[in-house]
C-alpha positions in Angstrom: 0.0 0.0 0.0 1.7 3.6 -0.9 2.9 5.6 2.6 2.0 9.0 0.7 0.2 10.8 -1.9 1.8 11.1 -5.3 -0.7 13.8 -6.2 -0.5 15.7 -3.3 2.3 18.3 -4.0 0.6 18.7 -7.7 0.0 22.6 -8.6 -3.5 21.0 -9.8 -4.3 19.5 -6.2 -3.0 22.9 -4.1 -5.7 24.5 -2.2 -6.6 28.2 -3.4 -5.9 30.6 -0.2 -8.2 33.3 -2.4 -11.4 30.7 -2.0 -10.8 29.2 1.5 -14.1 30.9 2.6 -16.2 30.0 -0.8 -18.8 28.2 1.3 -19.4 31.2 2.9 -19.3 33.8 -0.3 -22.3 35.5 -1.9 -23.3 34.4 -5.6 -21.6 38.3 -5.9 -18.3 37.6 -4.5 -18.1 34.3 -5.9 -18.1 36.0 -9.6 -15.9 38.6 -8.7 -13.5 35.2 -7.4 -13.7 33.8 -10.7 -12.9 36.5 -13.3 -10.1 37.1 -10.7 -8.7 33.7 -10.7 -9.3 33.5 -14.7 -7.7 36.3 -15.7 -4.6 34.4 -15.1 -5.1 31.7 -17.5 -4.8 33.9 -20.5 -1.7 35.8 -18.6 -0.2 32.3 -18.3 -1.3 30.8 -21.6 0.7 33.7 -23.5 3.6 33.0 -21.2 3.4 29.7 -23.4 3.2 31.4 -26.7 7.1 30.4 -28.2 6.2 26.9 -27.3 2.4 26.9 -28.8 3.9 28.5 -32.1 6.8 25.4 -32.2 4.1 23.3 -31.5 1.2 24.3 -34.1 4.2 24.6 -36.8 5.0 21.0 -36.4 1.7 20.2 -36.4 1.1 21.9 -39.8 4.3 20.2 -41.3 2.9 16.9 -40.7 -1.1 17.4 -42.1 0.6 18.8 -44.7 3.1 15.3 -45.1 -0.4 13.3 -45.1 -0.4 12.4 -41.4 -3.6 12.5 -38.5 -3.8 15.0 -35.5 -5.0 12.2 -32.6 -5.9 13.8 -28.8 -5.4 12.2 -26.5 -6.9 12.3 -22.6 -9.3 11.2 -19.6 -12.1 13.4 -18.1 -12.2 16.7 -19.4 -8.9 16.5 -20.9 -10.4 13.8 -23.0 -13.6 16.2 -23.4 -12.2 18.6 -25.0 -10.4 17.1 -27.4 -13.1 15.2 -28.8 -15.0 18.5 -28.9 -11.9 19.6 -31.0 -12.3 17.1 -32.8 -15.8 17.2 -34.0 -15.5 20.8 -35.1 -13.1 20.0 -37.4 -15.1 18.8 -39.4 -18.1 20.7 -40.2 -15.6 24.1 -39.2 -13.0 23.2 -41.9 -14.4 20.0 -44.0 -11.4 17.7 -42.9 -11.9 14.2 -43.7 -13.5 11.7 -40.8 -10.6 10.2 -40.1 -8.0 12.8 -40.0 -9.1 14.5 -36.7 -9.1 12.2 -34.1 -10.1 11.5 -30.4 -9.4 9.3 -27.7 -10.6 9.0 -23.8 -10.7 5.8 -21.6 -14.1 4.7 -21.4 -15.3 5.1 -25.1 -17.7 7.7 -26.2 -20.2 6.4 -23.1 -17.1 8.9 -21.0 -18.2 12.4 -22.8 -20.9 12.0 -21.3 -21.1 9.6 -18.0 -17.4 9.7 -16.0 -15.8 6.2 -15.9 -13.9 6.6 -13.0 -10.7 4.6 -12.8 -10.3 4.2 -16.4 -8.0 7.2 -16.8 -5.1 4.9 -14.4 -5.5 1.7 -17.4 -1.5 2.7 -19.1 -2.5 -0.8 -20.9 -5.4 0.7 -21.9 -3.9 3.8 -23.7 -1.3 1.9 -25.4 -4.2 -0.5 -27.2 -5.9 2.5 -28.0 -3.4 3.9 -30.0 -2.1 1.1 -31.3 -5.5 -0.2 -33.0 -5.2 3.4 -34.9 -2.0 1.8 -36.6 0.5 5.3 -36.1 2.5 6.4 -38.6 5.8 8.6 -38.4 3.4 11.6 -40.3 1.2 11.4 -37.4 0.6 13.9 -34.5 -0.4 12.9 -30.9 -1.7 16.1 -28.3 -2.0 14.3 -25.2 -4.0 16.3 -22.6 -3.4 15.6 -19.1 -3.9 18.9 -16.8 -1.9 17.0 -14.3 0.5 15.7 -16.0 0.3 12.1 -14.2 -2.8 9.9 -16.3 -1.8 6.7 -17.1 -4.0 6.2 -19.7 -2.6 9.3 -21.2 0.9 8.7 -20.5 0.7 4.8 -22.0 -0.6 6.4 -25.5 2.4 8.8 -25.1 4.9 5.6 -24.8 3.4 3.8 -27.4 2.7 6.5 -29.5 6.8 7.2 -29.4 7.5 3.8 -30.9 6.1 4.0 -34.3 8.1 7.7 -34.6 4.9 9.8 -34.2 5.4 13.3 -33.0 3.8 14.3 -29.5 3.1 17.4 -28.0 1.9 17.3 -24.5 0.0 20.3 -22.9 -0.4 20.1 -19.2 -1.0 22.6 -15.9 2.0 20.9 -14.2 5.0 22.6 -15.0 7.7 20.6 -13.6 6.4 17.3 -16.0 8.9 15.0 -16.8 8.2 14.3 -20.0 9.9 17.4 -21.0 12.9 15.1 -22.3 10.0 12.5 -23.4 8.1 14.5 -26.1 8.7 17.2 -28.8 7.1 20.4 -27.5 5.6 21.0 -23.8 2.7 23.2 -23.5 2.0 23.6 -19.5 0.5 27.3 -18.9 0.4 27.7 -15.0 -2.6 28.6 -14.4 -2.0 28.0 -10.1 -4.5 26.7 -8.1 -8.4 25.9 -8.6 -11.1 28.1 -7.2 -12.2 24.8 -5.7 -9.5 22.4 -5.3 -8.3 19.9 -8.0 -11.4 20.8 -10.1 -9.3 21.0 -13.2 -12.6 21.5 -15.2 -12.2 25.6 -14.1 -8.5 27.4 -14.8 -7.2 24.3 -16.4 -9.8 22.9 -18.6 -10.0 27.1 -19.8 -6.4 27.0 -20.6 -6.2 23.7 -22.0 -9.2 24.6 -24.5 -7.1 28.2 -25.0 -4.1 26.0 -26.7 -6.4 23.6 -28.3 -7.9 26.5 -30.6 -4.8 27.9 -31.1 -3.3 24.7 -32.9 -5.9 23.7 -34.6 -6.7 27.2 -35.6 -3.2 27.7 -36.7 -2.8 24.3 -38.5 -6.2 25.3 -40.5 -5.3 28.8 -41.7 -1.9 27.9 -42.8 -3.5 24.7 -44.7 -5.8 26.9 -46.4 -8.8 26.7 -45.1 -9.9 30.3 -44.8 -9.5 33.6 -47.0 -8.6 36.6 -44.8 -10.9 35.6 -41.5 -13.3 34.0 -43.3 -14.3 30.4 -43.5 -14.2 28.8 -47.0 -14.0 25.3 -46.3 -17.2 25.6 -43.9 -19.4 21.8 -45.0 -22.5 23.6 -46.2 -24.7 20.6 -45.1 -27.5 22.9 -43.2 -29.5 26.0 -44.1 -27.4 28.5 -41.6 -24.0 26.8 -43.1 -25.5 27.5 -46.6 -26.5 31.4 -46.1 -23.2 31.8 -44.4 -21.3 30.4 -47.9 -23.8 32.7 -49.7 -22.8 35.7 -47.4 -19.0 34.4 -47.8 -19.6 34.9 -51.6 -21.5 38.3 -51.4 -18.6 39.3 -48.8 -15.6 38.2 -51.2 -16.6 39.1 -55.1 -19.6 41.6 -54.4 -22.3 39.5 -55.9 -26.1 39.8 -54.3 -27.3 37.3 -52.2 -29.2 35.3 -54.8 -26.3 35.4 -57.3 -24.0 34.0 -54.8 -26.5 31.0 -54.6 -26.5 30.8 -58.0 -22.5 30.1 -58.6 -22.5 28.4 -55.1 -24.9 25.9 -57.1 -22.3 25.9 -60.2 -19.5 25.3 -58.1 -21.7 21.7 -55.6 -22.1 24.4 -52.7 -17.8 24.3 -52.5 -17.0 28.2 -51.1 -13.5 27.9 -52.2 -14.5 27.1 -55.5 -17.2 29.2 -56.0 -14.8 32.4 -55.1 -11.9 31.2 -57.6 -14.9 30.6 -60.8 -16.1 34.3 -60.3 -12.4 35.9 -59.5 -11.3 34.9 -62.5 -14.4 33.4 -64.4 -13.5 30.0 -65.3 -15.3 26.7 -64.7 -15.3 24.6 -61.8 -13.3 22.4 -62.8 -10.4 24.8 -64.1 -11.5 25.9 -60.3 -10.5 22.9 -58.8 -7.0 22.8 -60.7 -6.3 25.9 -59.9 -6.9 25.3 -56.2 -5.1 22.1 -56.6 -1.8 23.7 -57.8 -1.9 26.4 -55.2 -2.5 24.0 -52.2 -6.3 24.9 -51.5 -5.1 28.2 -51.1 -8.2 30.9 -52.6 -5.7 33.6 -52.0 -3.0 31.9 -54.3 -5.6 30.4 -56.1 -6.9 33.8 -57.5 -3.7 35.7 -57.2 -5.2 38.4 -54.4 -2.4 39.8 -52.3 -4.6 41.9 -50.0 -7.7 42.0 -48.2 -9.1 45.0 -49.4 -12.6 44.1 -50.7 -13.1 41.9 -47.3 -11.9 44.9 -45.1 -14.0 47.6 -46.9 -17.1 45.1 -46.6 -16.5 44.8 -42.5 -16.6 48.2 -42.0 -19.9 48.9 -43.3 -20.9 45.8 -40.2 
């Protein structure tokens, strides 16, 4: 039987001397608490920002090689990257399988915690070795204290087929800095209520996650200026925001933008290229092709002009 705690002197587990009386606090103070304490995530999330830039840029390098981005983590570690996850999709029309998610427990866990399950190391090796990992791959395992097993097994095995790992935590003094290629651990100090990493943590953690996948997407082409061209057009508010992309980007009306949108099978990117430079949609797709999905390369449009002029008549 362990003698002591190995959790116990985690900066996840320390006790906040701001809340010690939180019982006691009016719904008032207990606002005021929280802003306070999370204004320090962002402070301590851009403290992180050399290490989040190595990070996304390697995780570009390798979507752009052909490889998956795979999250990995338990509880809301594992929540939020399957959220991730599942935005990428509709967000930026990547392909089913190239956006990945995994948390001990299965999907029943996003919604129903499995307790115990994050402490299987087994566990998180099978997991990742069933996705077959390649050397273009890209592991973000999620552990806000640094210590799940199930996490850290995925990590180990995840580092034998030559996969490249980037590990964001709330503990600091992780070991793994010699273990993986870029450590993301924002301090973010003690929880309002003690070791609920769901608060400060979870924030910060879902800070970084945009970032990278944010970061990967623009610089794989999937937006023009701030706008979002690769958006699946699958349901009638995705649809009228491609038609008021168009309108936005080449200063057709709303119903002509339907009408090229309908030209080009409802693709944004497409429809954009056809009317810039008035080809078909399939000299569209070639063009997009050789300028790596890219509209702005694809039509040849250094600046954002008609975009910027259009925002500040909003």
């Amino acid at each position: 039987m362990p003698t002591s705690s190995k959790w116990k002197n985690l900066p996840t587990e320390a006790i906040n001397p701001a809340s010690l009386d939180l019982d006691k606090a009016t719904t008032e103070e207990i606002i005021n608490l929280m802003l306070k304490e999370d204004r320090k995530v962002v402070s301590s999330v851009y403290r992180e920002r050399n290490r989040i830039a190595m990070a996304a840029d390697l995780l570009t390098a390798s979507l752009r090689k052909g490889g998956r981005l795979v999250f990995v983590g338990a509880g809301t570690s594992g929540r939020l990257g399957v959220l991730e996850a599942a935005e990428m999709v509709p967000t930026f029309s990547t392909s089913l399988g190239l956006v990945q998610a995994l948390m001990p427990g299965g999907r029943a866990a996003f919604f129903e915690a499995k307790e115990g399950a994050e402490e299987n190391y087994a566990d998180g090796a099978r997991s990742i070795s069933r996705l077959r990992p390649t050397r273009k791959d890209v592991l973000i395992g999620v552990s806000a204290s640094g210590m799940t097993q199930y996490v850290r097994g995925a990590l180990t095995r995840a580092r034998r087929s030559g996969v490249k790992i980037i590990f964001i935590t709330c503990w600091p003094g992780t070991e793994l800095e010699t273990f993986v290629d870029v450590v993301i651990a924002p301090a973010v100090g003690p929880e309002v209520i003690a070791g609920s990493t769901r608060l400060k943590a979870g924030t910060a953690t879902k800070l970084v996650l945009n970032m990278l996948t944010t970061i990967s997407m623009v610089q794989m082409g999937k937006t023009y200026g701030n706008l979002m061209v690769d958006v699946k057009t699958g349901s009638e508010k995705a649809r009228d925001r491609a038609r008021r992309i168009i309108t936005t980007v080449t200063g057709l009306d709303y119903d002509e933008a339907g009408k090229i949108l309908q030209r080009a099978r409802w693709s944004v990117k497409a429809a954009i290229t056809m009317q810039k430079l008035d080809i078909s949609y399939a000299a569209a797709l070639t063009r997009l092709r050789q300028s790596n999905g890219s509209v702005r390369a694809a039509v040849s449009e250094p600046s954002s002009q008609r975009i910027r002029k259009t925002s500040r008549k909003l």
